[in-house]
Kinemage of the C-alpha trace (Angstrom):
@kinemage 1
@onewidth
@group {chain A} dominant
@subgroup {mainchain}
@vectorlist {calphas} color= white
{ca unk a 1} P 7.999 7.401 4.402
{ca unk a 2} L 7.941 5.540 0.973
{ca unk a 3} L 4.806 6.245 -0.129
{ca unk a 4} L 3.678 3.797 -3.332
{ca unk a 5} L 2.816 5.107 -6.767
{ca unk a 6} L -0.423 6.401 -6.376
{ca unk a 7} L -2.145 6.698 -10.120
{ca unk a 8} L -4.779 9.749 -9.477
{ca unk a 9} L -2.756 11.656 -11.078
{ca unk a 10} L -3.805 14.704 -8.424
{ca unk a 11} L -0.788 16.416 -6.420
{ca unk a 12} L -3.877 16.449 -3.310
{ca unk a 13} L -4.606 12.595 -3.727
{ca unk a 14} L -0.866 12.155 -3.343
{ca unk a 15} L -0.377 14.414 -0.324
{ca unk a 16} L -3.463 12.595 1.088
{ca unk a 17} L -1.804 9.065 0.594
{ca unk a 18} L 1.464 10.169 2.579
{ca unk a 19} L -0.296 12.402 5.036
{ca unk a 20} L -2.477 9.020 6.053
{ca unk a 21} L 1.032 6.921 5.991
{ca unk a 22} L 2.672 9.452 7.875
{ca unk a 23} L -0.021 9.345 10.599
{ca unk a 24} L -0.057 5.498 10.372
{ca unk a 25} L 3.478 5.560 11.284
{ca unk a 26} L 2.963 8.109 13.980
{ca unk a 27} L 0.324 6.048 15.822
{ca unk a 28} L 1.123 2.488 14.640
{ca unk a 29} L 4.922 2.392 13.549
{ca unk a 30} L 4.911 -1.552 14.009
{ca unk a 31} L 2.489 -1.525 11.274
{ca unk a 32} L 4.456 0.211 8.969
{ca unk a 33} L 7.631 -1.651 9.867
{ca unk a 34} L 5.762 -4.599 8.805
{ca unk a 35} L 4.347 -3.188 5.818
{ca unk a 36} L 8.203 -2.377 5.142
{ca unk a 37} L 9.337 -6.442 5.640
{ca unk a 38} L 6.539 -7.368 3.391
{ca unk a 39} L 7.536 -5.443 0.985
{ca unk a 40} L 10.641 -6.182 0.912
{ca unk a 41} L 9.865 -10.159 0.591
{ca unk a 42} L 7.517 -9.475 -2.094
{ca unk a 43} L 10.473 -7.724 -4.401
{ca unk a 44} L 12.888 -10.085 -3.554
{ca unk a 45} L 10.103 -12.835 -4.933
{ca unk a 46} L 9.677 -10.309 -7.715
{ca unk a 47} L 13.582 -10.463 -8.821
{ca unk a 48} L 13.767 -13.835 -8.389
{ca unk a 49} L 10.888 -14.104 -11.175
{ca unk a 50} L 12.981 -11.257 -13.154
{ca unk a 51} L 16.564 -13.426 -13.231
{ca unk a 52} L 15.043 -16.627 -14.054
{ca unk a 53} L 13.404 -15.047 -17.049
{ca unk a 54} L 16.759 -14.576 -18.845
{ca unk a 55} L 18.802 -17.702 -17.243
{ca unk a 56} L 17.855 -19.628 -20.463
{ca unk a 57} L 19.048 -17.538 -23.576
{ca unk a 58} L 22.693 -16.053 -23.288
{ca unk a 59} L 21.757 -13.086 -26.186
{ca unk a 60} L 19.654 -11.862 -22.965
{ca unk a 61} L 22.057 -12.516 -19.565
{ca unk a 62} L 22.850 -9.240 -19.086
{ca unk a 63} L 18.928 -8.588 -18.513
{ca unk a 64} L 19.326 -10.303 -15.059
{ca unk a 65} L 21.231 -7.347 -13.807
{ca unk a 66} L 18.955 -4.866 -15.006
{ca unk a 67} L 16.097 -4.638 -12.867
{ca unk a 68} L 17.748 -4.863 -9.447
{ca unk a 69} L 15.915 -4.277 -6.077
{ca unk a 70} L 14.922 -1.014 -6.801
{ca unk a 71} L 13.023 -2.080 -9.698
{ca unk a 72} L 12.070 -4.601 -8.316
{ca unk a 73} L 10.813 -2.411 -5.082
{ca unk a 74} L 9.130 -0.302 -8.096
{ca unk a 75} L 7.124 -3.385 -9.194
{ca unk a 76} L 5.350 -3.886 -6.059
{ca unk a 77} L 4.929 -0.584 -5.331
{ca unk a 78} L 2.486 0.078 -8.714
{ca unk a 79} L 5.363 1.697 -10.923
{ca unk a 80} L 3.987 -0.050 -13.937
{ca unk a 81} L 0.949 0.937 -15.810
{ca unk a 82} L -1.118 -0.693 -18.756
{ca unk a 83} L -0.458 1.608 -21.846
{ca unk a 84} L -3.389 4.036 -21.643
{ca unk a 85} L -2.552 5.665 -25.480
{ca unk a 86} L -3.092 2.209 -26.798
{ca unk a 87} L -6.319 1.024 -24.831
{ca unk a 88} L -8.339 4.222 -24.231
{ca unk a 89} L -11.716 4.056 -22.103
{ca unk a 90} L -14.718 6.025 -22.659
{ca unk a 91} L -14.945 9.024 -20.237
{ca unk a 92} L -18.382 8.740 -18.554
{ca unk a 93} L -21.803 9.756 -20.273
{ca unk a 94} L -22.159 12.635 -18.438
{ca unk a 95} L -18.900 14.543 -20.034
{ca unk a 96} L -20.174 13.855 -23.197
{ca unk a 97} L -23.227 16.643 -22.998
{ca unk a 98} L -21.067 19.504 -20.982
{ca unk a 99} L -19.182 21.979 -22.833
{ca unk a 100} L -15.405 21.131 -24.556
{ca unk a 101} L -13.627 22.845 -21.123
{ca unk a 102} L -15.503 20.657 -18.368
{ca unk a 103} L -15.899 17.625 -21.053
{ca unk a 104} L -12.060 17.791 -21.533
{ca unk a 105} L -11.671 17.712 -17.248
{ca unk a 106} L -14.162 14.515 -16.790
{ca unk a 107} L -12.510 12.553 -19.624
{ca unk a 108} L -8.713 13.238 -18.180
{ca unk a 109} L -10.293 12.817 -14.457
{ca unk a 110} L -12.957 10.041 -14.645
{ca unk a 111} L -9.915 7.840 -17.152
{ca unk a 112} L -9.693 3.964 -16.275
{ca unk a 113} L -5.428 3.347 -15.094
{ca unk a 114} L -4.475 0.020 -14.771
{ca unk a 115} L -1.467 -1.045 -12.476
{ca unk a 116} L 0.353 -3.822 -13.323
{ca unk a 117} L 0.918 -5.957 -9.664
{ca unk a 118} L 3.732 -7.971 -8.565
{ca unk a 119} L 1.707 -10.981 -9.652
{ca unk a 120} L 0.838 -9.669 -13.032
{ca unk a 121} L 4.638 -8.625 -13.848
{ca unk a 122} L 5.741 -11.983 -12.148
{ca unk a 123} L 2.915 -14.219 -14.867
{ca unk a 124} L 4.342 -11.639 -17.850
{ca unk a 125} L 8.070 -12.822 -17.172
{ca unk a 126} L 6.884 -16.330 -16.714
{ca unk a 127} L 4.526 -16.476 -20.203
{ca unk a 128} L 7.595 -14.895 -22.168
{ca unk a 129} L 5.408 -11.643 -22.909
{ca unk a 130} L 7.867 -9.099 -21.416
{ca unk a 131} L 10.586 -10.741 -23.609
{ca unk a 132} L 8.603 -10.624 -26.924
{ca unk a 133} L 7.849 -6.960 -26.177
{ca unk a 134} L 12.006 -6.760 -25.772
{ca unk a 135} L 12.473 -8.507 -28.897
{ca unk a 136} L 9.638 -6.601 -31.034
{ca unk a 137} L 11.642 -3.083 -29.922
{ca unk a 138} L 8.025 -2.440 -27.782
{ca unk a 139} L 10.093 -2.167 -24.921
{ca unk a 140} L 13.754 -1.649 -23.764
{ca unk a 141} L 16.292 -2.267 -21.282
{ca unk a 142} L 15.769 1.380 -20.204
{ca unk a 143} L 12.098 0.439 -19.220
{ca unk a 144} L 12.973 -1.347 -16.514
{ca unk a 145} L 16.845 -0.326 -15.832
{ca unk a 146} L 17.209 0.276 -11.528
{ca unk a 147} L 19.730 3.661 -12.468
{ca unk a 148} L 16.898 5.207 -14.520
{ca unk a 149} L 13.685 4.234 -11.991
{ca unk a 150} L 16.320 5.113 -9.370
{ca unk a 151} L 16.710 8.612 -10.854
{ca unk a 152} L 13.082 8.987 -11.132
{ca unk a 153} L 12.960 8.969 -7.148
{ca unk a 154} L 13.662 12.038 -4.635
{ca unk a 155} L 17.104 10.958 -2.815
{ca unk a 156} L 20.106 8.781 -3.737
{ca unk a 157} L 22.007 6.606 -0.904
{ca unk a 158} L 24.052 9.792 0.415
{ca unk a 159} L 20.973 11.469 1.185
{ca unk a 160} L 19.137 8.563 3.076
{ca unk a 161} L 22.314 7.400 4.726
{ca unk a 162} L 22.137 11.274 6.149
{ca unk a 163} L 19.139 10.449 7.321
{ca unk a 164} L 19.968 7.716 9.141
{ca unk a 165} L 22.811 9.189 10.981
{ca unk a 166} L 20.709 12.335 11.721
{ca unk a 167} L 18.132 9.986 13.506
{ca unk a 168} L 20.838 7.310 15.257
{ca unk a 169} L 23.038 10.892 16.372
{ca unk a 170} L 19.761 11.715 17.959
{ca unk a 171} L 19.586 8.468 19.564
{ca unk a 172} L 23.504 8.211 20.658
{ca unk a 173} L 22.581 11.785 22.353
{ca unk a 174} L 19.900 10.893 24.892
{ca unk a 175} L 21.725 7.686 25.674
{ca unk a 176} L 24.704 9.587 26.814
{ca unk a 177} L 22.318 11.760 28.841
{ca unk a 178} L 20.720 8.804 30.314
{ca unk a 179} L 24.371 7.159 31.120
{ca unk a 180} L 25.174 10.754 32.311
{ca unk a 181} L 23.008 10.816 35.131
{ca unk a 182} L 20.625 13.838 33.043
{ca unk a 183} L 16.817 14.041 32.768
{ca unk a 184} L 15.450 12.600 29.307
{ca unk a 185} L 12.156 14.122 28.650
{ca unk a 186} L 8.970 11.759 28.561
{ca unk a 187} L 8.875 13.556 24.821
{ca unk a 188} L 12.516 12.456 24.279
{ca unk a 189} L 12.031 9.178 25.458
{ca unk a 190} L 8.921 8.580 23.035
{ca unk a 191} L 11.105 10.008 19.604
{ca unk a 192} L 14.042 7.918 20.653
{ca unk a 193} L 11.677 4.819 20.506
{ca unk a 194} L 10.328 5.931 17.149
{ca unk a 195} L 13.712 6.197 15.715
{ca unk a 196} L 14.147 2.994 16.241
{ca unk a 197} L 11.224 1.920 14.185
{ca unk a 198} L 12.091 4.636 11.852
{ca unk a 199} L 15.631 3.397 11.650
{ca unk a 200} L 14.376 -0.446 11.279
{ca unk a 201} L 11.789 1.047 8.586
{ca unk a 202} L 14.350 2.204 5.990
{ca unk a 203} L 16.846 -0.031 6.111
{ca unk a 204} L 14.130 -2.634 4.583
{ca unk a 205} L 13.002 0.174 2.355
{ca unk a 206} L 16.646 1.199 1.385
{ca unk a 207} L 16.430 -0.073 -2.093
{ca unk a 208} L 12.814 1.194 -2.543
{ca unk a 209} L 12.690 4.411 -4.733
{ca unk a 210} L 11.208 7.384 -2.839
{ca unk a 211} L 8.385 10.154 -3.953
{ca unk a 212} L 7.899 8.116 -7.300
{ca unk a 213} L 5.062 10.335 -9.138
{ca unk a 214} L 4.796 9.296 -12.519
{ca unk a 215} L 4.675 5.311 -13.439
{ca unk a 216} L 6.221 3.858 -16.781
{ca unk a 217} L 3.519 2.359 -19.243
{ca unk a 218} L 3.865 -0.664 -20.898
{ca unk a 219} L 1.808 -1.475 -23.880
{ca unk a 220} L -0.345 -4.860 -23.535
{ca unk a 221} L -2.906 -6.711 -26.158
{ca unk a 222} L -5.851 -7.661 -23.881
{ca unk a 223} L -7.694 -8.598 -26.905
{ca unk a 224} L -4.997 -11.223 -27.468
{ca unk a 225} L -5.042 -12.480 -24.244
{ca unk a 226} L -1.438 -11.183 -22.934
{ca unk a 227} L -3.341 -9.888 -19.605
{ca unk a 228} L -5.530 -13.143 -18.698
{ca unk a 229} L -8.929 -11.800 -19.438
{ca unk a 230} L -8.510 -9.129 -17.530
{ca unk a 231} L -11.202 -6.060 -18.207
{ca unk a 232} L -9.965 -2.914 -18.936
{ca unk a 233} L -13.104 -1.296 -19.228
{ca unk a 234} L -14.355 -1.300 -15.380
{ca unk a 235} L -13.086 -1.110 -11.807
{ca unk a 236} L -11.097 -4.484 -10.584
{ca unk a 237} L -13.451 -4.726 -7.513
{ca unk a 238} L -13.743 -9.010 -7.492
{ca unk a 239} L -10.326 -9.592 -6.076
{ca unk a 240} L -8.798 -7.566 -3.424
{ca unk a 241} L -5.310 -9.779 -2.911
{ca unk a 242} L -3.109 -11.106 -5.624
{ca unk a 243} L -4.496 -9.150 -7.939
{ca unk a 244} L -2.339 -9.579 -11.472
{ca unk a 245} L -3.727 -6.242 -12.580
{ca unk a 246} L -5.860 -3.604 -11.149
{ca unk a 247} L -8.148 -0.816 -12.996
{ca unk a 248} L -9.165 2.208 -11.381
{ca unk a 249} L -10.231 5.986 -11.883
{ca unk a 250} L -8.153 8.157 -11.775
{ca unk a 251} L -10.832 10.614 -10.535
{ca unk a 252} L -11.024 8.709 -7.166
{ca unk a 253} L -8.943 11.093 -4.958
{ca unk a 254} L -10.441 12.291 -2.083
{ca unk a 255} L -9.013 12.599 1.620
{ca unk a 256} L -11.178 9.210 2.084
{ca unk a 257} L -10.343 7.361 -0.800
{ca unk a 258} L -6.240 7.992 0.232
{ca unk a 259} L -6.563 7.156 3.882
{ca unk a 260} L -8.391 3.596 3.037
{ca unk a 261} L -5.881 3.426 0.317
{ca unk a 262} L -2.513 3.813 2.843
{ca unk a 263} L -4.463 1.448 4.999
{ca unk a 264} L -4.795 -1.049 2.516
{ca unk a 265} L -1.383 -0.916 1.201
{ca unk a 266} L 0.063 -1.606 4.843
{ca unk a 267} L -2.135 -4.410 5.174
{ca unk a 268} L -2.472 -6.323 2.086
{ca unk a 269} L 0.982 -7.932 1.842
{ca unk a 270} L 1.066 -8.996 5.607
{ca unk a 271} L 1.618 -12.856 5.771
{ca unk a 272} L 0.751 -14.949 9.043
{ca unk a 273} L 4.287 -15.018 10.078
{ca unk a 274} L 4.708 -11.411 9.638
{ca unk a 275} L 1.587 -10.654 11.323
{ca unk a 276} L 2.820 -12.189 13.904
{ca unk a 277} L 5.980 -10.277 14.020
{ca unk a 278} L 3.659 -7.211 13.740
{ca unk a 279} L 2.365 -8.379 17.368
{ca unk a 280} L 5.448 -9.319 18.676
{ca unk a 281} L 7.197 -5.607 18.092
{ca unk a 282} L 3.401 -3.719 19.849
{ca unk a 283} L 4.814 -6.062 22.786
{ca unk a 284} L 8.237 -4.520 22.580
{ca unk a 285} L 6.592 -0.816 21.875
{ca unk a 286} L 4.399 -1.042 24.894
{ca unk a 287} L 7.528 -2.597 27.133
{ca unk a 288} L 9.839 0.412 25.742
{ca unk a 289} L 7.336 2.799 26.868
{ca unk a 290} L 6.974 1.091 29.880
{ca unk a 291} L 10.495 1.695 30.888
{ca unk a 292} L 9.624 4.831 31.978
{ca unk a 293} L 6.867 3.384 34.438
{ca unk a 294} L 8.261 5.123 37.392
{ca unk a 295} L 9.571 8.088 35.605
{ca unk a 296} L 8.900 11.871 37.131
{ca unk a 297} L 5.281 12.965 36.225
{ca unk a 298} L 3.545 16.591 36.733
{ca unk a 299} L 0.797 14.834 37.854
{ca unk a 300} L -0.771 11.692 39.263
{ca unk a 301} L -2.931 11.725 36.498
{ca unk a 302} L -0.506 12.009 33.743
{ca unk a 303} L 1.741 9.131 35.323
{ca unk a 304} L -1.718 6.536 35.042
{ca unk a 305} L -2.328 7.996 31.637
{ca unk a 306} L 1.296 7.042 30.188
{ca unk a 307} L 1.388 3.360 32.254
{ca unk a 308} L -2.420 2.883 30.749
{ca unk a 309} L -1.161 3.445 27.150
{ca unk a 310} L 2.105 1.146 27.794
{ca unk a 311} L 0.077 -1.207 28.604
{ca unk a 312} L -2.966 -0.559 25.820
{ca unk a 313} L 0.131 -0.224 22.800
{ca unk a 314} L 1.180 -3.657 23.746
{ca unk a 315} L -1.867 -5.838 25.007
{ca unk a 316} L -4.313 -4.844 22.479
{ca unk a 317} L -2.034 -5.109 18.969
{ca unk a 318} L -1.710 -9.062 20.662
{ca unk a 319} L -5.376 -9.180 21.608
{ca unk a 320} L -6.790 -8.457 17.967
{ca unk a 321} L -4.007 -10.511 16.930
{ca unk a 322} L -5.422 -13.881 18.867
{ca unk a 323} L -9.220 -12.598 18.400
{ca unk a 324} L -8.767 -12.583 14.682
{ca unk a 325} L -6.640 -15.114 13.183
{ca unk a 326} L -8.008 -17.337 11.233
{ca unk a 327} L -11.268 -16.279 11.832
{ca unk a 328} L -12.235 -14.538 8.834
{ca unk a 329} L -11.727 -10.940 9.529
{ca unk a 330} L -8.970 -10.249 8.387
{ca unk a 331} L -10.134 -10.743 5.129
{ca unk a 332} L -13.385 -9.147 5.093
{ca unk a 333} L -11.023 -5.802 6.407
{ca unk a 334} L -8.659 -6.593 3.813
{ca unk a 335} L -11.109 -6.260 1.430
{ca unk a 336} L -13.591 -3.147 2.722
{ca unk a 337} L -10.011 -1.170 2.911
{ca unk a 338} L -9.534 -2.216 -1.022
{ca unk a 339} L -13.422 -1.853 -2.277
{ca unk a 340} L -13.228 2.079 -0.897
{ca unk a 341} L -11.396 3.456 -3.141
{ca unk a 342} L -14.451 2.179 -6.007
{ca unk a 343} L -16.938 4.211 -4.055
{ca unk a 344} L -17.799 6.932 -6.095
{ca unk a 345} L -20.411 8.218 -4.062
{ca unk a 346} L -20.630 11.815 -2.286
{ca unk a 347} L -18.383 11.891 0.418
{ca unk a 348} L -21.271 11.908 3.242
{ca unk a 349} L -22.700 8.892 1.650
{ca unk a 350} L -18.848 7.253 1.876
{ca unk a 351} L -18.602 8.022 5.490
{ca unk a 352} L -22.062 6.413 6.376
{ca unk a 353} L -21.127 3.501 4.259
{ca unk a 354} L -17.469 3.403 6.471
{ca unk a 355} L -19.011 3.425 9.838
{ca unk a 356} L -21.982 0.965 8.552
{ca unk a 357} L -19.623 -1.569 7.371
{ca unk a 358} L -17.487 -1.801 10.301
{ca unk a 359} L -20.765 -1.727 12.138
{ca unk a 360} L -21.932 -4.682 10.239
{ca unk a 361} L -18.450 -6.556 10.458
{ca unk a 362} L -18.359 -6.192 14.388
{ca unk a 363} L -22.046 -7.247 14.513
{ca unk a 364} L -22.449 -10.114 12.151
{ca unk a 365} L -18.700 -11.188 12.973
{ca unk a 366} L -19.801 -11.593 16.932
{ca unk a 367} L -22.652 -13.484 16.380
{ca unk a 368} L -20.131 -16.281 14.452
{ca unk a 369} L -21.604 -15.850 11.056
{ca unk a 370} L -19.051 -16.655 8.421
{ca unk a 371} L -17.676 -13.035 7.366
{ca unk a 372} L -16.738 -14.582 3.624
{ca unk a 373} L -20.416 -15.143 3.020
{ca unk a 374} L -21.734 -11.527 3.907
{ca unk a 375} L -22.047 -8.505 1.805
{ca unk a 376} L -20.108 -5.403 2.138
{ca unk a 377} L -22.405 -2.175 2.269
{ca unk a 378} L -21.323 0.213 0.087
{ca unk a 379} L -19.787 -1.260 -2.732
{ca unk a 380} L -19.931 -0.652 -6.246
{ca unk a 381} L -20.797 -3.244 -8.877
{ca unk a 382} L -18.518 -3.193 -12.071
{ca unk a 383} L -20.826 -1.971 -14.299
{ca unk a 384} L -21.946 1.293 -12.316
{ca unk a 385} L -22.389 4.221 -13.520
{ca unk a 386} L -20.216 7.145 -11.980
{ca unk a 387} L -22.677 9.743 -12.614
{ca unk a 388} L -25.354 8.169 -11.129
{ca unk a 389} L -23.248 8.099 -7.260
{ca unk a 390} L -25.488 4.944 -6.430
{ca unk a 391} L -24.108 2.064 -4.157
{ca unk a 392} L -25.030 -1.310 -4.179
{ca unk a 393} L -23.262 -4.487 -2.730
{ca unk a 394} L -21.450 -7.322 -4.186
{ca unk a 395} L -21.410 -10.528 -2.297
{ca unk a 396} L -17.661 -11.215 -1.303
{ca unk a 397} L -16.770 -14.906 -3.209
{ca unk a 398} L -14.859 -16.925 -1.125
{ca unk a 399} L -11.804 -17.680 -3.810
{ca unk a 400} L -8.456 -18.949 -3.072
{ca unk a 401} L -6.991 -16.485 -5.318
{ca unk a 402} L -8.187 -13.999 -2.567
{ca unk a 403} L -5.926 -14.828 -0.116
């Protein structure tokens, strides 16, 4: 897995985040093979943006060069942070009255981090504000070099190109068994599907830097306009797509907060034509799997359990597929999966607000009313306090610069 830069800055929020990937990929690798494409479209727009920034002035071509995929992978994944030493929020009222230990925790845990997106670095290279920074000595070519955000991730080419021939040897193995006239295990048979989803996986995310922990700052003026208005004083909770930048506390780290988190990143940059694809490859994981229709079972039982699940792993990832496109939600998921991660009440209080929102999505969304008008239980409004753990809702605004 290539997890994304998470920015709790909490080594258990992190091992959430991949643990709910890694169980993602384990149940749904089509997902995450898509998640993987999308990605990798969204960096190639990304460098696109980066080279035609400095096609125009010949004292900057060998900036073209400089970013690369990788950094280009590192953009979309959240590698680049708003400045925090230069635009410092207010920890939250209630550290102010405990004593200097626990007041020091709240205002290092309860911080505001803002990550720059793919759309945000894409409108800084296109209003000339990454440039300026260049030119004022604010930033250089090391900032955003692919050898140094390369070396700032856990394995080089060698190491996943062992990886890859670790998994395919695997593969080559129970083929020759097969071909051999030998038993493959219904176990075997499973992994040696996975690898090729696995396999798939990293070649799109070959370029993308792994195990990233720490991202690189770059000092903006929002007072002089160089981030669109954007408030860095509260949670980005009106958009949940496109977003050009996104603020967020860092305290937000539970198991729940992660798992909607992974499930939002695998989600977010799907387009129709990769969704899709997406349904297409549950068709070709259900057919693999049902390969071994009339394999050797230990029981009756077993043998309708495995044809049930062929057939469940590629009917239903189709069936959603045709029941929600263009229907509206898709969207309102999208967006529940994002608006989590504000919820800053106790945990109990987040799972009843979980299973009442998909509740209310099922419900309202079966009885045809328009899912873009409703209100999502359990959301916070900007201006809440964190202390306080209350939850209101905020009625979802049905903006193009949503989708």
């Amino acid at each position: 897995m290539h997890p994304n830069v998470v920015p709790v800055q909490r080594t258990s929020a992190r091992i959430y985040y991949k643990l709910a990937l890694m169980i993602g990929a384990a149940l749904t690798p089509e997902v995450i093979f898509c998640m993987a494409v999308s990605q990798w479209l969204e960096a190639k727009r990304v460098l696109r943006a980066w080279r035609a920034a400095w096609d125009d002035d010949e004292k900057f071509q060998d900036f073209q060069d400089v970013l690369g995929m990788p950094g280009a992978f590192f953009v979309t994944m959240g590698g680049f942070v708003v400045d925090s030493n230069k635009f410092k929020s207010e920890p939250c009222d209630q550290g102010k009255n405990l004593g200097d230990k626990e007041a020091r925790y709240r205002t290092e845990t309860d911080e505001l981090i803002t990550t720059i997106g793919s759309p945000g670095f894409i409108l800084l290279l296109e209003r000339g504000i990454i440039r300026r920074l260049v030119e004022s000595g604010q930033l250089t070519k090391s900032h955003f070099d692919h050898n140094v955000i390369e070396d700032k991730g856990k394995a080089n080419n060698i190491a996943k190109a062992i990886v890859v021939c670790q998994a395919m040897w695997l593969l080559v193995q129970l083929i020759g068994r097969k071909s051999a006239g030998l038993p493959v295990t219904l176990l075997e048979a499973h992994v040696a599907i996975q690898i090729l989803y696995s396999v798939t996986t990293y070649l799109f995310w070959w370029s993308k830097p792994l195990n990233v922990a720490v991202p690189i700052p770059i000092p903006l003026d929002a007072d002089a306009g160089e981030m669109g208005g954007h408030d860095l004083e509260s949670p980005s909770i009106s958009l949940f797509r496109g977003q050009s930048f996104i603020t967020e506390r860092r305290s937000n780290g539970t198991f729940v907060h992660m798992s909607f988190r992974a499930a939002y990143d695998s989600v977010v940059m799907l387009q129709p034509i990769v969704e899709f694809v997406q349904a297409f490859t549950a068709i070709v994981n259900g057919g693999l799997h049902a390969t071994l229709w009339n394999s050797h079972f230990p029981t009756s039982i077993e043998r309708l359990l495995w044809r049930l699940s062929a057939v469940g792993m590629g009917l239903f990832p189709l069936l959603i597929y045709l029941f929600i496109y263009d229907k509206g939600f898709e969207r309102f998921f999208v967006r529940y999966l994002y608006e989590v991660r504000f919820d800053n009440a106790p945990l109990v209080r987040q799972l009843v607000n979980i299973i009442y929102g998909f509740w209310k999505m099922y419900k309202d969304g079966s009885m045809d009313i328009p899912l873009e008008e409703l209100d999502i239980p359990g959301k916070l409004t900007a201006k809440e306090s964190v202390s306080s753990g209350a939850v209101t809702t905020l009625p979802i605004e049905s903006s193009k610069s949503d989708m």
